[in-house]
C-alpha positions in Angstrom: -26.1 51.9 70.2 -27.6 52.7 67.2 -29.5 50.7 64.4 -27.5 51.0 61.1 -30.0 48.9 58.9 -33.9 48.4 58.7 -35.8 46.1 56.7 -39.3 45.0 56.3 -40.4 41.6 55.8 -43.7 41.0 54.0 -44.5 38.1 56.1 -42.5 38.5 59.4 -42.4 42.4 60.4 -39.3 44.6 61.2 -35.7 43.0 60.9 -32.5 45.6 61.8 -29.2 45.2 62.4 -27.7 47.7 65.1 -24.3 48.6 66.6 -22.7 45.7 69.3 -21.7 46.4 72.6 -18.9 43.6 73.3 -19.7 44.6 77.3 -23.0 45.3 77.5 -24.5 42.5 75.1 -21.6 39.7 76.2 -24.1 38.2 78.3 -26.3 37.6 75.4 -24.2 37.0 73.2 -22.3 33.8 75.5 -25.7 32.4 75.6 -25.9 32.3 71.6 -23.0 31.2 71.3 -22.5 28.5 73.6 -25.9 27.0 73.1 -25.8 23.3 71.3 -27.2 24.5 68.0 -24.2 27.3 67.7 -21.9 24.1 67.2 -20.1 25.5 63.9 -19.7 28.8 65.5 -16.8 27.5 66.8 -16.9 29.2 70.7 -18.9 26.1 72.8 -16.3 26.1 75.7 -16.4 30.3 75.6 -16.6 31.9 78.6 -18.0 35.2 79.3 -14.5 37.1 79.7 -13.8 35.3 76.0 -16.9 36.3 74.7 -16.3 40.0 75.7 -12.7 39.7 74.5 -13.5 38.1 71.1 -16.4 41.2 69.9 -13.4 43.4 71.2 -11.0 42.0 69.1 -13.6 42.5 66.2 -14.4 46.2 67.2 -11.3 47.5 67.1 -10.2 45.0 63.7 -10.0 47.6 60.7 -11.5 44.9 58.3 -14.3 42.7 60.8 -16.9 44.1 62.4 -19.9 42.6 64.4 -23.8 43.8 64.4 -26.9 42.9 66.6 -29.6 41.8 64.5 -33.7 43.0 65.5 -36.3 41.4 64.6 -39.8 43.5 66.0 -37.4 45.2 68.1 -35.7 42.5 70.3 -32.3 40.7 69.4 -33.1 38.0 67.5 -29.4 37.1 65.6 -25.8 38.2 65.4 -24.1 39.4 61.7 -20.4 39.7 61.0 -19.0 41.6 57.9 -15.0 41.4 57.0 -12.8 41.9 54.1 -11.6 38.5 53.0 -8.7 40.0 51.7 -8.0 40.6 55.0 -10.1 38.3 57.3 -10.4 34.6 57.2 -9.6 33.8 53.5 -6.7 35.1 53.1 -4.9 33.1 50.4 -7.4 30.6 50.0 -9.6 31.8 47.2 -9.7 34.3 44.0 -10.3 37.5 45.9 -11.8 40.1 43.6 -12.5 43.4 44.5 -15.8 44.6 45.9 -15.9 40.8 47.8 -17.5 40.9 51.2 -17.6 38.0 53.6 -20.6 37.6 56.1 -21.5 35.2 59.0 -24.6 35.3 60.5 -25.7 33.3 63.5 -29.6 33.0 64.6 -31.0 33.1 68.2 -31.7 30.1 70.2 -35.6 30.0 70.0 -37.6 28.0 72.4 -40.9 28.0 69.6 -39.3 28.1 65.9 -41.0 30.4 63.7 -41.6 29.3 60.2 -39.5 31.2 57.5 -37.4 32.6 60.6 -33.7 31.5 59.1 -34.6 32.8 55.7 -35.8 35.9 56.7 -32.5 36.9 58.7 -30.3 36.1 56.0 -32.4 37.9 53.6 -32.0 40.7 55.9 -28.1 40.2 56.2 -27.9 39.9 52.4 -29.6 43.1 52.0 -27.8 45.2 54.4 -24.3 44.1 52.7 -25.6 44.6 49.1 -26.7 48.2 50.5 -23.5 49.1 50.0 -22.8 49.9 46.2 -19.2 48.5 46.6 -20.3 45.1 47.1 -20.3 43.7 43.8 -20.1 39.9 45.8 -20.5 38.5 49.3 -18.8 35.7 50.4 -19.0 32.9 52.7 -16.9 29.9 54.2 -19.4 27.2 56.3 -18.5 24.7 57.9 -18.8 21.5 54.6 -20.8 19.3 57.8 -23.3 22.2 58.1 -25.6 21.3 55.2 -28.1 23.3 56.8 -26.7 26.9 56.1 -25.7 25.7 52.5 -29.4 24.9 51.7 -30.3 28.5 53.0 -26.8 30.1 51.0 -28.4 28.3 47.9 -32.1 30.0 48.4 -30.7 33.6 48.7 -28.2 33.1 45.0 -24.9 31.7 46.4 -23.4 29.3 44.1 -20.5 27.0 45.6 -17.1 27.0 44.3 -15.7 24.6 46.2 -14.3 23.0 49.5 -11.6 24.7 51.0 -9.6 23.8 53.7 -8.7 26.3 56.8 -7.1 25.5 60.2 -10.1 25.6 62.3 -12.3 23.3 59.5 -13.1 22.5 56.0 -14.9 25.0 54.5 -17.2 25.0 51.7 -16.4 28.3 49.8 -19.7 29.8 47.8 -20.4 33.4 46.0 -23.0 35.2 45.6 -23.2 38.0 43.1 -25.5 41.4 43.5 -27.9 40.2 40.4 -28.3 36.6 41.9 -29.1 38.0 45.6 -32.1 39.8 43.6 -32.9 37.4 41.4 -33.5 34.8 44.4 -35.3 37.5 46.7 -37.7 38.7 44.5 -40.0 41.7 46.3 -40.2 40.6 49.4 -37.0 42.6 50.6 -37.8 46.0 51.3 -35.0 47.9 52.8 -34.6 51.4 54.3 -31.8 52.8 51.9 -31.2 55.7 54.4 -30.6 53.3 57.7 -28.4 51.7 54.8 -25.4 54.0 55.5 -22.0 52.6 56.4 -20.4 53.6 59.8 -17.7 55.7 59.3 -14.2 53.4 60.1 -15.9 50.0 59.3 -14.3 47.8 56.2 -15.0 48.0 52.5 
């Protein structure tokens, strides 16, 4: 397994995103995901097997993939990339090209660290505008989860609207390269050489 993405937080240390193991890191990952506070993540009643079958399912997708995020060495949160040309928007919005979806999906933490949330998706942000082909990320939450769409709002995303999908009614926002900069300022300080995109995985 190896880490694809570094990046330094001036208040908070060493963030990274690394390559998933759907075996090894299913136990993990079913803890995550099934935890009370992963409620929009959609997997509550996962087992497991459906755990290890899901990243599987994303490993071998040609436009989804799935990352283990560091932070000071230790797994910390989970990031997702697709095409949503491809993946999850598919006829629901203006797709344009260079458009990148993300999830992201924080640790349980028994002591919450100030700053924490921010940092990851700072982190996440910066990893997909690594790429020079992003020209926008976008995202779909949950419209209940008011909670992400404060923290979409401090990193640049601007909302376009609700949308509706069959699992939920989303809350579609955009976020272009200039506005991700604009809102982190210079507190992101990535490695541009861990940058580089595994060969196979989705523009």
């Amino acid at each position: 397994m190896s880490v694809i993405f570094t990046r330094v937080d001036d208040r908070l240390g060493a963030f990274a995103l690394r390559t998933l193991d759907p075996e090894a890191d299913a136990p993990l990952l079913h803890g995550w995901v099934t935890h009370p506070k992963a409620a929009f993540w959609l997997m509550q009643d996962a087992d497991e097997a459906q755990v290890i079958e899901e990243y599987r399912r994303i490993a071998a997708h040609p436009h989804h993939d799935a990352y283990l995020g560091l932070w000071r060495g230790s797994p910390a949160f989970l990031a997702e990339r697709y095409d949503p040309a491809h993946v999850e928007l598919v006829g629901l919005y203006d797709h344009q090209p260079g458009d990148v979806g993300m999830h992201f999906l924080c640790a349980p933490a028994g002591a919450p660290v100030h700053g924490f949330t921010r940092a990851v998706i700072h982190t996440v942000m910066a990893w997909l505008f690594a790429d020079p082909a992003t020209r926008r990320v976008v995202v779909e939450p949950d419209v209940r989860n008011t909670a992400v769409h404060a923290l979409n709002a401090a990193v640049g995303f601007e909302v376009v609207g609700p949308i509706a999908k069959p699992e939920k009614g989303a809350l579609l926002s955009v976020c272009t390269r200039a506005r991700f900069e604009a809102a982190a300022g210079p507190t992101t300080a990535a490695d541009p050489a861990a940058a580089t995109r595994e060969e196979g995985a989705p523009a």
